[in-house]
OpenMM code with the backbone's topology and positions (N, CA, C; nanometers):
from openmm import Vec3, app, unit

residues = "UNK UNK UNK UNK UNK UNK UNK UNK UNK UNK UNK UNK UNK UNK UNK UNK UNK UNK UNK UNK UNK UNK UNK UNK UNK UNK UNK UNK UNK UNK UNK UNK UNK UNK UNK UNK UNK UNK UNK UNK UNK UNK UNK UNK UNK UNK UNK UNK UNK UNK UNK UNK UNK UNK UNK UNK UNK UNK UNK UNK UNK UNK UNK UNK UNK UNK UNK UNK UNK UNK UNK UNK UNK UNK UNK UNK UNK UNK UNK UNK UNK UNK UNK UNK UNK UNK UNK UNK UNK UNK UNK UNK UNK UNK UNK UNK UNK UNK UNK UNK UNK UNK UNK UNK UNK UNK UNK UNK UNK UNK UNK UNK UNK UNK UNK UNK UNK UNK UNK UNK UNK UNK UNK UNK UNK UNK UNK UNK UNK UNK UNK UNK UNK UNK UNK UNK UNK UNK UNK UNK UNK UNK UNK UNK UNK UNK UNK".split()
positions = [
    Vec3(-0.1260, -0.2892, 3.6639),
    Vec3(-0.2635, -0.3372, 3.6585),
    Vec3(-0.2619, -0.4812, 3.6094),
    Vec3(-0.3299, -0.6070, 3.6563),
    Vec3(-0.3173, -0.6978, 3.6182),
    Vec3(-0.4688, -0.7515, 3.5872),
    Vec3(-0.5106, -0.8621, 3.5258),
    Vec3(-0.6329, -0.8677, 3.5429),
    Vec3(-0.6576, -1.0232, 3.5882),
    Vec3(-0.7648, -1.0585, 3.6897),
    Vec3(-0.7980, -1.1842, 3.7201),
    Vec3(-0.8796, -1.2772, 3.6904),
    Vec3(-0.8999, -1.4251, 3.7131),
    Vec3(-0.9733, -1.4896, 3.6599),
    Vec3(-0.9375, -1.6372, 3.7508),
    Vec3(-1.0703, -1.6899, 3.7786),
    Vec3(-1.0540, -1.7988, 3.8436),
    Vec3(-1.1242, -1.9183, 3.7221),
    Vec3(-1.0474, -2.0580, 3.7850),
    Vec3(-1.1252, -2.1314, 3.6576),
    Vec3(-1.0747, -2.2813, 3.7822),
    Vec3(-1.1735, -2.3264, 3.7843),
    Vec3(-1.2113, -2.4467, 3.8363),
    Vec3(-1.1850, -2.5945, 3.7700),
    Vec3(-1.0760, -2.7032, 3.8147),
    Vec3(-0.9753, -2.7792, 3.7641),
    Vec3(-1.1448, -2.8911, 3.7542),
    Vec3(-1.1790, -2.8922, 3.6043),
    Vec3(-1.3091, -2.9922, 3.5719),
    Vec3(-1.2093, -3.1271, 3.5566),
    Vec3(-1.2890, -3.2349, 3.5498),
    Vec3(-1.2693, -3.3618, 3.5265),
    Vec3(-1.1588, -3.3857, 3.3527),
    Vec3(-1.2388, -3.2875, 3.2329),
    Vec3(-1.1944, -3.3147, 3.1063),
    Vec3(-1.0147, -3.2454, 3.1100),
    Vec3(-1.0048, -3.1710, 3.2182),
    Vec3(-0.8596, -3.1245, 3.2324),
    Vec3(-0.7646, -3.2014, 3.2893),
    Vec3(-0.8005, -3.3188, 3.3557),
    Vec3(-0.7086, -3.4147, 3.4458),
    Vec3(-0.6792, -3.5564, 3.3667),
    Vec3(-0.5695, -3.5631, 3.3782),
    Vec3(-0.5238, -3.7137, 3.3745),
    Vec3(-0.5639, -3.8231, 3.4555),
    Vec3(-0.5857, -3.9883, 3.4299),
    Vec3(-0.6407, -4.0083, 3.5256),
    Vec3(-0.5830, -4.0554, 3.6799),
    Vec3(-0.4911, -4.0481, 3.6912),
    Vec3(-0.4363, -3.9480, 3.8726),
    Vec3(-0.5195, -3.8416, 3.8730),
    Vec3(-0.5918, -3.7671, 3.7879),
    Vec3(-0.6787, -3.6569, 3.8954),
    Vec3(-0.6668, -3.5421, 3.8914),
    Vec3(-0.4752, -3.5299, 3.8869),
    Vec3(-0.4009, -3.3951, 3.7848),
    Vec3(-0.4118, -3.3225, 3.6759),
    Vec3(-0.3943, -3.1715, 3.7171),
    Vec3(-0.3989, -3.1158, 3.5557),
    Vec3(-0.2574, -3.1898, 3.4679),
    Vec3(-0.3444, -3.2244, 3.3055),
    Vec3(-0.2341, -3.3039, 3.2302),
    Vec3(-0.2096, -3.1491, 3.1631),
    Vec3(-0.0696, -3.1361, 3.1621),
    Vec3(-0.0091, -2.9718, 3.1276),
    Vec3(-0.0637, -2.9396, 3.0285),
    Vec3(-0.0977, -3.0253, 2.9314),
    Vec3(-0.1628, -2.9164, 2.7645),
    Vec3(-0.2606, -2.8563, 2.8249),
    Vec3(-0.3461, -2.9481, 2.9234),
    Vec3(-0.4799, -2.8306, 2.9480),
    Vec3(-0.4314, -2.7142, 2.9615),
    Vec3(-0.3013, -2.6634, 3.0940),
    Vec3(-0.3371, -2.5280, 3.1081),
    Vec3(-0.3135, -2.4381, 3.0140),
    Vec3(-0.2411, -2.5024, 2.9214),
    Vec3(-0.2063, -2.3587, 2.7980),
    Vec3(-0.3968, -2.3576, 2.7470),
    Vec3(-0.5059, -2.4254, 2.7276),
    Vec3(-0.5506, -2.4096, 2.7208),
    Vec3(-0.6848, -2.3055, 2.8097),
    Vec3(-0.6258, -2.3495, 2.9599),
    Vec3(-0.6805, -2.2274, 3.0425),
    Vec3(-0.5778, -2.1068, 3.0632),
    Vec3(-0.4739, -2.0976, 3.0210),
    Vec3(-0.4210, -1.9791, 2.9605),
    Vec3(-0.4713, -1.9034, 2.8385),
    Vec3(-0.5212, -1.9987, 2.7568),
    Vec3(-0.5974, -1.9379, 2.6294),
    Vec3(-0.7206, -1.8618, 2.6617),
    Vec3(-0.8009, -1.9288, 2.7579),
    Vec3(-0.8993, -1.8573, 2.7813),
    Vec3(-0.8967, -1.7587, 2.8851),
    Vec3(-0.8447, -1.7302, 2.9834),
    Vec3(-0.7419, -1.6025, 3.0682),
    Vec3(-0.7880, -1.5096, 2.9828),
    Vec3(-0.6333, -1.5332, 2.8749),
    Vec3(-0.6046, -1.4221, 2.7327),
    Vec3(-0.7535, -1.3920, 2.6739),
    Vec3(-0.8545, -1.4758, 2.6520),
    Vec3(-0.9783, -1.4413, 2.5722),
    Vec3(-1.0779, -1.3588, 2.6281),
    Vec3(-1.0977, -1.3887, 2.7883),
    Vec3(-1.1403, -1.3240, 2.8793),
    Vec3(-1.0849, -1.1742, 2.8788),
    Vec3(-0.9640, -1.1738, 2.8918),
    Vec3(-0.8683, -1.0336, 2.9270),
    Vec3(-0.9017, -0.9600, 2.8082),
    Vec3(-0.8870, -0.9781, 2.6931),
    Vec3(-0.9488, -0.9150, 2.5586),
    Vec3(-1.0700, -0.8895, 2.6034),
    Vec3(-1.1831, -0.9396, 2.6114),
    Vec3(-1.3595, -0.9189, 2.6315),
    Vec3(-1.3490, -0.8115, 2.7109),
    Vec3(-1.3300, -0.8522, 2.8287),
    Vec3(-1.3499, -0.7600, 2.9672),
    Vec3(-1.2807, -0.6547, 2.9386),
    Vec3(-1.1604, -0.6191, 2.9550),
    Vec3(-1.0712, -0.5502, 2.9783),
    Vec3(-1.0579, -0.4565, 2.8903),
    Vec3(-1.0381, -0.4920, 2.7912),
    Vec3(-0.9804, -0.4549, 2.6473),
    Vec3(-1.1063, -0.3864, 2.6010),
    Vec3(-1.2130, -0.5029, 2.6164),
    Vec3(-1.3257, -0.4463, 2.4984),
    Vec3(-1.3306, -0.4743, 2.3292),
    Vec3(-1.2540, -0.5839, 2.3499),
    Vec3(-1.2289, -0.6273, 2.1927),
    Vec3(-1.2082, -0.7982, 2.2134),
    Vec3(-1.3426, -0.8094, 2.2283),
    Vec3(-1.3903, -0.9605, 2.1985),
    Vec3(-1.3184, -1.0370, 2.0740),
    Vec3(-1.2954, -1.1762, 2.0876),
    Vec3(-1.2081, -1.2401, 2.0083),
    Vec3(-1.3414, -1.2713, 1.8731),
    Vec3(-1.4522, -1.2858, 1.9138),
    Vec3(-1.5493, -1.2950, 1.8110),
    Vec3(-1.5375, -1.1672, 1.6950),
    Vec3(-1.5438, -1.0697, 1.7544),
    Vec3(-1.5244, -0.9102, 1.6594),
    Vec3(-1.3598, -0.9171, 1.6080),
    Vec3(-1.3093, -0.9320, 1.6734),
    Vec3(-1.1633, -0.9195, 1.5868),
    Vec3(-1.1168, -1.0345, 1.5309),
    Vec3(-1.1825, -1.1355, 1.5101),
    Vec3(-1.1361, -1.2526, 1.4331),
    Vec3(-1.2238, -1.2789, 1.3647),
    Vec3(-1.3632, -1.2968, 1.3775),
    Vec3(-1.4957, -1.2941, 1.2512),
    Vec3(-1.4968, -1.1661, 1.1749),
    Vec3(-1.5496, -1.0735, 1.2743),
    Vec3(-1.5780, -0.9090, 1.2001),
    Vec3(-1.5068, -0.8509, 1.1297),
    Vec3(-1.3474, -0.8744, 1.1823),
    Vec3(-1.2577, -0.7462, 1.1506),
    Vec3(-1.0959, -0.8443, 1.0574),
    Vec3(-1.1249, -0.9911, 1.1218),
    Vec3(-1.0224, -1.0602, 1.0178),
    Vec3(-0.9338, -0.9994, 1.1039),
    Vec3(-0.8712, -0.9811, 1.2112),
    Vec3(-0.7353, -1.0426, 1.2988),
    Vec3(-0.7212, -1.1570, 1.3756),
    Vec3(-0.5983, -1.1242, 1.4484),
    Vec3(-0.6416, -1.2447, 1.5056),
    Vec3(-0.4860, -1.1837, 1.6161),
    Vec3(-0.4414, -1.2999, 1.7401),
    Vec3(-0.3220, -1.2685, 1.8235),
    Vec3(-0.2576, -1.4575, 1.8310),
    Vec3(-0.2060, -1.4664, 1.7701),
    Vec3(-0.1306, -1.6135, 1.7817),
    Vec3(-0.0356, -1.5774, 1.9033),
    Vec3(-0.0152, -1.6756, 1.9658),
    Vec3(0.1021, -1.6674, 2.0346),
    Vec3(0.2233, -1.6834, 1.9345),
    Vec3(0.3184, -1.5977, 1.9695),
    Vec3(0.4266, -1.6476, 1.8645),
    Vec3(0.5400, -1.6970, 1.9901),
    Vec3(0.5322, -1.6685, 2.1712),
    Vec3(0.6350, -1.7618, 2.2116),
    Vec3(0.5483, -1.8037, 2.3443),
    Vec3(0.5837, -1.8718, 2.4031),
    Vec3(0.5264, -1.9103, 2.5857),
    Vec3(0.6288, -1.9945, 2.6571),
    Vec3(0.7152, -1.9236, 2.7719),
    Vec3(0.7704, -2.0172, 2.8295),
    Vec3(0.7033, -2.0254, 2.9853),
    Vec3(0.6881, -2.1606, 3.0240),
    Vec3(0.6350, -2.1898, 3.1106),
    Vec3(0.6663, -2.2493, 3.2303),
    Vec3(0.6964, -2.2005, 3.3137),
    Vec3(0.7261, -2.3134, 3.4416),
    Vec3(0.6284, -2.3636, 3.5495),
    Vec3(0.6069, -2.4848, 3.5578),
    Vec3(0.5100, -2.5769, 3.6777),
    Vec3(0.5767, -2.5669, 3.7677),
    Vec3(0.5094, -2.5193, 3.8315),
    Vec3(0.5813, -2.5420, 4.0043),
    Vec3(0.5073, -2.6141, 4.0666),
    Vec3(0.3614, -2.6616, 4.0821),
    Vec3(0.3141, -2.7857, 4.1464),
    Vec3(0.2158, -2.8279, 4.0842),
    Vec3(0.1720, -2.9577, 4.0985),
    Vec3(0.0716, -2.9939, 4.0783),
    Vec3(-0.0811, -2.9141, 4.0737),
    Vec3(-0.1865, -2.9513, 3.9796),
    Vec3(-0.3354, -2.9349, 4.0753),
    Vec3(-0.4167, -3.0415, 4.0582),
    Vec3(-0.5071, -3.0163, 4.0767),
    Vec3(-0.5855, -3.1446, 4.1010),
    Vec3(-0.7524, -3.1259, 4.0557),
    Vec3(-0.8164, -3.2195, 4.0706),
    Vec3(-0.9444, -3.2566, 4.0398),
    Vec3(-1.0593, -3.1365, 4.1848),
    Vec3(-1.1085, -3.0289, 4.1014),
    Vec3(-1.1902, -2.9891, 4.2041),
    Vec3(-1.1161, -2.8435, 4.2400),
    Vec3(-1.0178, -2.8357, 4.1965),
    Vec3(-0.9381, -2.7127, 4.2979),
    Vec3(-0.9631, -2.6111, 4.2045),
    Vec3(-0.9657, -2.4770, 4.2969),
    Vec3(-1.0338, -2.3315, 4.1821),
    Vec3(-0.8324, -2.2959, 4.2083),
    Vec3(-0.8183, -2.2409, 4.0702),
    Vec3(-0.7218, -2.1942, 4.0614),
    Vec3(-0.7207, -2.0456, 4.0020),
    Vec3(-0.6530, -1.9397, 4.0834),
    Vec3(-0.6689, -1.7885, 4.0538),
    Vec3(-0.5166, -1.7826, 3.9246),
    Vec3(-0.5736, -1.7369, 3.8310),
    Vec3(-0.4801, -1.6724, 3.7250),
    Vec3(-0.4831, -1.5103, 3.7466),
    Vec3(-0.3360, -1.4686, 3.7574),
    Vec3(-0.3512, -1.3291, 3.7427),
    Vec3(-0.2702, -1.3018, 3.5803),
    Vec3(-0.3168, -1.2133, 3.4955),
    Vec3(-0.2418, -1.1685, 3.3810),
    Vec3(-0.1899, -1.0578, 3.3990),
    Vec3(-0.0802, -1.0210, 3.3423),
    Vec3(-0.0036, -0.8719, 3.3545),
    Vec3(0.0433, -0.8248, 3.2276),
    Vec3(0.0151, -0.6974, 3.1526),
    Vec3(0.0471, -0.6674, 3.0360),
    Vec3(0.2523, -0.5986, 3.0788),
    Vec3(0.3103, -0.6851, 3.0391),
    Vec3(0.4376, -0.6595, 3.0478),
    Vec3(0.4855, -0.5739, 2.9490),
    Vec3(0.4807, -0.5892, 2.8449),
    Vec3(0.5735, -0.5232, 2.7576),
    Vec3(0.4678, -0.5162, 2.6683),
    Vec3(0.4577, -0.3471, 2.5558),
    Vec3(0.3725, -0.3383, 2.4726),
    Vec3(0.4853, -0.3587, 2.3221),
    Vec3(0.3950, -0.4018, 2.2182),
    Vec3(0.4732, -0.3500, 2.1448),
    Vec3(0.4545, -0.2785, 1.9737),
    Vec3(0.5232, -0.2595, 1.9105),
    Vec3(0.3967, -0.2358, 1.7984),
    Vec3(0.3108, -0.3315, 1.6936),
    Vec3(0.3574, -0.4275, 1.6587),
    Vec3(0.2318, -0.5115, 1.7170),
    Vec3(0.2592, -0.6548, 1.7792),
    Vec3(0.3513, -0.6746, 1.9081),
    Vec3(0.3741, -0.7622, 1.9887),
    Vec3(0.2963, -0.6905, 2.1248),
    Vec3(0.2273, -0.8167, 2.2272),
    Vec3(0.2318, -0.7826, 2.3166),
    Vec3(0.2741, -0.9375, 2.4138),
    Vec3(0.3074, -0.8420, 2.5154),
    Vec3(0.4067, -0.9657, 2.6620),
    Vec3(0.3260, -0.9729, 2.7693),
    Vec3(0.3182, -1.1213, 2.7962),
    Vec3(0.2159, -1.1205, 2.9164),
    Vec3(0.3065, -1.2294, 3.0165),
    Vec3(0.2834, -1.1618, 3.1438),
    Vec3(0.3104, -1.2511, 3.2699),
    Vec3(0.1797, -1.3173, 3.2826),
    Vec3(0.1639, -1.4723, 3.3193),
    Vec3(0.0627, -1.5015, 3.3522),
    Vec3(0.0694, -1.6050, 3.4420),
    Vec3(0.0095, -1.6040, 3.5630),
    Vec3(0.0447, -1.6824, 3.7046),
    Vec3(-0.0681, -1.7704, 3.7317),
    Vec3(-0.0806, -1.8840, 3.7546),
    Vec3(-0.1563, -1.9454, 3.8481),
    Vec3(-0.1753, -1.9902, 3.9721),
    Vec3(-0.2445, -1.9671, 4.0528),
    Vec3(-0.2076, -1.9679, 4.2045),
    Vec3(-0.3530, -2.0836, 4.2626),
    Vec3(-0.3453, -2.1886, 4.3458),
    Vec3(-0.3841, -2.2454, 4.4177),
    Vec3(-0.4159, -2.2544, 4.5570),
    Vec3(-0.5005, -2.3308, 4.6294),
    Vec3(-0.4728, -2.3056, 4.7544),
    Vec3(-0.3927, -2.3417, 4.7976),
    Vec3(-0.2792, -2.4118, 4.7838),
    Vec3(-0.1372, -2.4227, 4.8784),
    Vec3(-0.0245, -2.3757, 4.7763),
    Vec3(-0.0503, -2.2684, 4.7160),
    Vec3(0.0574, -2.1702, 4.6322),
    Vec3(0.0361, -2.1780, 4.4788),
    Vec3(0.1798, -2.1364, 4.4525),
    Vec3(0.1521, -2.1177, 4.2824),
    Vec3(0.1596, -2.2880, 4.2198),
    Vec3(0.1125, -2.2458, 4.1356),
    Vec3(0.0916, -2.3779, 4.0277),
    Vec3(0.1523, -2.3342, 3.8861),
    Vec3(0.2151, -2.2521, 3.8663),
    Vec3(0.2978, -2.1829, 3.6877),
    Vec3(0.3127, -2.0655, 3.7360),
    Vec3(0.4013, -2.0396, 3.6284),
    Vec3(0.3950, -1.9148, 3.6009),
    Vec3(0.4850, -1.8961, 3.4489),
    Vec3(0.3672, -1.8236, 3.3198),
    Vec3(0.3965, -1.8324, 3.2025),
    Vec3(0.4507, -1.6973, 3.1384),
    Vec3(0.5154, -1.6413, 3.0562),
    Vec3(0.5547, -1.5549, 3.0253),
    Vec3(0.5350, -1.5889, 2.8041),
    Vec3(0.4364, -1.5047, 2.8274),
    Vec3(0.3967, -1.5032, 2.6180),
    Vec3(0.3956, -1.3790, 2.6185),
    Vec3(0.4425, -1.4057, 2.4609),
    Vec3(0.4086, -1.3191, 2.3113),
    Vec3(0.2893, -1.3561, 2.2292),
    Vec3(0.2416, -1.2547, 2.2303),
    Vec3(0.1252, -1.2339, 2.1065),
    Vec3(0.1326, -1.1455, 2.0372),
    Vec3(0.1126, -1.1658, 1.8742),
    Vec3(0.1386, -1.0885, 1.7428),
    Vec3(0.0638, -1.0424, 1.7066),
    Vec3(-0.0149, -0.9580, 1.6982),
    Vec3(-0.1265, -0.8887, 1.6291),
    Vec3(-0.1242, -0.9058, 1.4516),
    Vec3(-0.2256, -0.9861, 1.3991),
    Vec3(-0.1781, -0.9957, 1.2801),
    Vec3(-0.2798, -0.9583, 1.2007),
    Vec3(-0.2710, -0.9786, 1.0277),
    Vec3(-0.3895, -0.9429, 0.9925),
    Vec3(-0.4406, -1.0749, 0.9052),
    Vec3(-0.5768, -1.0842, 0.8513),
    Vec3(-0.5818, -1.2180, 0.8003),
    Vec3(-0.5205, -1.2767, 0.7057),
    Vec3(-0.3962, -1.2158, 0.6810),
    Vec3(-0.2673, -1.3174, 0.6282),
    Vec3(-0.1837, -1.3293, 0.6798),
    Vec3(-0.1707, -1.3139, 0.8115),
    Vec3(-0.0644, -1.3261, 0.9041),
    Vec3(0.0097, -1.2818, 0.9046),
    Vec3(0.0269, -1.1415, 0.8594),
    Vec3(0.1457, -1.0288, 0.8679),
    Vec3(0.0948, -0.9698, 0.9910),
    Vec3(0.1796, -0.9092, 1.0904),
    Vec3(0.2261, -0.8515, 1.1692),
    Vec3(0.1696, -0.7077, 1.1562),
    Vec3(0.0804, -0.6372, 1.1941),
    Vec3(0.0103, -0.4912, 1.2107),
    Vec3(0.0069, -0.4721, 1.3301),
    Vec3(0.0023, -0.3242, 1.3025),
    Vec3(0.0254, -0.2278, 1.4108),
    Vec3(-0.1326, -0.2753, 1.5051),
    Vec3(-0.1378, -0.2703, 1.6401),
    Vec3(-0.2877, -0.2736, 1.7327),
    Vec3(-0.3678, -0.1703, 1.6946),
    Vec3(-0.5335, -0.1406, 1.6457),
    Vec3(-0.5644, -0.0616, 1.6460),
    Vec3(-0.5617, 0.0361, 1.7669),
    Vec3(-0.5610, 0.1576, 1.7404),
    Vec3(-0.5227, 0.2878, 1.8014),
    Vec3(-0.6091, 0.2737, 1.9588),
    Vec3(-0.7426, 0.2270, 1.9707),
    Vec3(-0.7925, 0.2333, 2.1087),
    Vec3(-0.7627, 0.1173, 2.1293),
    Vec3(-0.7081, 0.0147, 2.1189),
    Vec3(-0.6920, -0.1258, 2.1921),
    Vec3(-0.5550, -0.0905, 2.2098),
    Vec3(-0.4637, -0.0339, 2.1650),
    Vec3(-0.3123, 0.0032, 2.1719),
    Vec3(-0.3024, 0.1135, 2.3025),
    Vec3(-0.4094, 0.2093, 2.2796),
    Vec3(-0.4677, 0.3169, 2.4169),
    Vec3(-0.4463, 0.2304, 2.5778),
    Vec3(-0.5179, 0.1516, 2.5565),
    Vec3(-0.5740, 0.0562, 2.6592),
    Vec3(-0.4209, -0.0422, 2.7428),
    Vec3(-0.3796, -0.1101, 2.6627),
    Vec3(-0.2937, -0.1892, 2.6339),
    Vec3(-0.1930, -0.1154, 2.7014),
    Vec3(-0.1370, 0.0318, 2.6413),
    Vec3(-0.0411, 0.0983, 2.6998),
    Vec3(-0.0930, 0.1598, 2.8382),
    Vec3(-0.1893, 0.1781, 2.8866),
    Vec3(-0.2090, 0.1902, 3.0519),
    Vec3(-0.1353, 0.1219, 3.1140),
    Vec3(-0.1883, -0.0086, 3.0664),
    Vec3(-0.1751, -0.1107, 3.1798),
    Vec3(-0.0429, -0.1895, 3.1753),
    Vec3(0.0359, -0.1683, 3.0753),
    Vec3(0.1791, -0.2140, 3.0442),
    Vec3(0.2852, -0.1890, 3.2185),
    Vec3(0.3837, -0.2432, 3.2125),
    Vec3(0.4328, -0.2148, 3.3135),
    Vec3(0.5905, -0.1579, 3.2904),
    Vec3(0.6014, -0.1551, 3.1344),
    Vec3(0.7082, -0.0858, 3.0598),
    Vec3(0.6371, -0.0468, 2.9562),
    Vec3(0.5914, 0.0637, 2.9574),
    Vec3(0.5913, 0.1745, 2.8851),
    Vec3(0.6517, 0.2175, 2.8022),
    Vec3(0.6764, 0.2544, 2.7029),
    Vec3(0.7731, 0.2940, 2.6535),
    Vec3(0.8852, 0.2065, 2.5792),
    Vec3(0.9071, 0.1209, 2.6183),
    Vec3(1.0075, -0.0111, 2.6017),
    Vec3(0.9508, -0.0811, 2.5046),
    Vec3(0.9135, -0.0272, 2.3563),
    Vec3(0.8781, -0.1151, 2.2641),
    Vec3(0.9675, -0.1901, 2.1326),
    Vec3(0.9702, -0.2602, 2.1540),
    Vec3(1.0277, -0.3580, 2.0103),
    Vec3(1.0109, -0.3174, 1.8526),
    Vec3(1.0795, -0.3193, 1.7787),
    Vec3(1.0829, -0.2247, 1.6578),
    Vec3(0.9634, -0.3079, 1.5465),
    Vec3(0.9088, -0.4554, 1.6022),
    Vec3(0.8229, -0.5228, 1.5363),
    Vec3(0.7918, -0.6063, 1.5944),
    Vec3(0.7043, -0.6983, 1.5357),
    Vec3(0.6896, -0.8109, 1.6180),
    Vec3(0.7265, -0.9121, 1.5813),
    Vec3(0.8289, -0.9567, 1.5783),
    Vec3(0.9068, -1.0439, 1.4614),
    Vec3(1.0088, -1.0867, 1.6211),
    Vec3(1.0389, -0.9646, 1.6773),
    Vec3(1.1373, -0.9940, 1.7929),
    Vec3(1.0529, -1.0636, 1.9299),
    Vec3(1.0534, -1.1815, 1.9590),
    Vec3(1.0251, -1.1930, 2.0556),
    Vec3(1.0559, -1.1840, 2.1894),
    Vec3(1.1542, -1.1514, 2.2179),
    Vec3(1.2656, -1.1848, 2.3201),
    Vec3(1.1822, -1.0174, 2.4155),
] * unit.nanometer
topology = app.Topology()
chain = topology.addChain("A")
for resn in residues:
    res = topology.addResidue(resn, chain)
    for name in ("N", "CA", "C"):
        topology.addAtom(name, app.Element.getBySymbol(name[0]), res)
């Protein structure tokens, strides 16, 4: 199961050639991930970071550009919950254009609590999470391991 999201290359994302300048997209990767929580999940970043005092840092992202984009172009992100863990989770995350891919990122996120220790996902967001994983089962003894 993956989940989608289109986001449209605005003016404040380009360098001026016209191009996405790369910090933006970790930033439209950020919002992907914020989206995918709301929708999906059901655990809005407002409730679990105001209400409830967590939060999900990335603790790794490696990223590869494979082309350019540009000023104007809608670009489709797909996310994929790769690997669950107890409280790490792994995401594939792709961007695709109209003349192909544009990245493709692979993160960790730590489930923490508001001192930044490492906790377990609560029990229905962990429910959820493990559906849609694509390794099951294959969990990491903490989240300390990123690999």
């Amino acid at each position: 199961m993956s989940y989608a999201r289109v986001i449209a290359v605005e003016f404040n994302h380009c360098d001026p050639a016209g191009m996405v300048f790369y910090p933006r997209y970790f930033e439209m990767i950020n919002s992907v991930v914020e989206n995918f929580f709301d929708e999906e999940l059901h655990y809005p970043f407002a409730r679990m970071h105001v209400e409830e005092g967590y939060a999900v840092p990335t603790a790794r992202i490696d990223t590869v550009f494979h082309a350019p984009s540009r000023l104007g172009e809608r670009l489709r992100f797909d996310l994929e919950v790769t690997r669950l863990g107890r409280t790490s989770l792994h995401l594939t995350i792709r961007a695709e254009g109209g003349d192909g891919p544009k990245l493709t990122a692979r993160s960790v996120l730590v489930f923490v609590d508001r001192y930044g220790r490492p906790t377990r996902w609560p029990e229905e967001v962990r429910a959820k999470l493990a559906r849609m994983s694509t390794q099951t089962g294959r969990e990491e003894s903490d989240g300390r391991d990123p690999a």
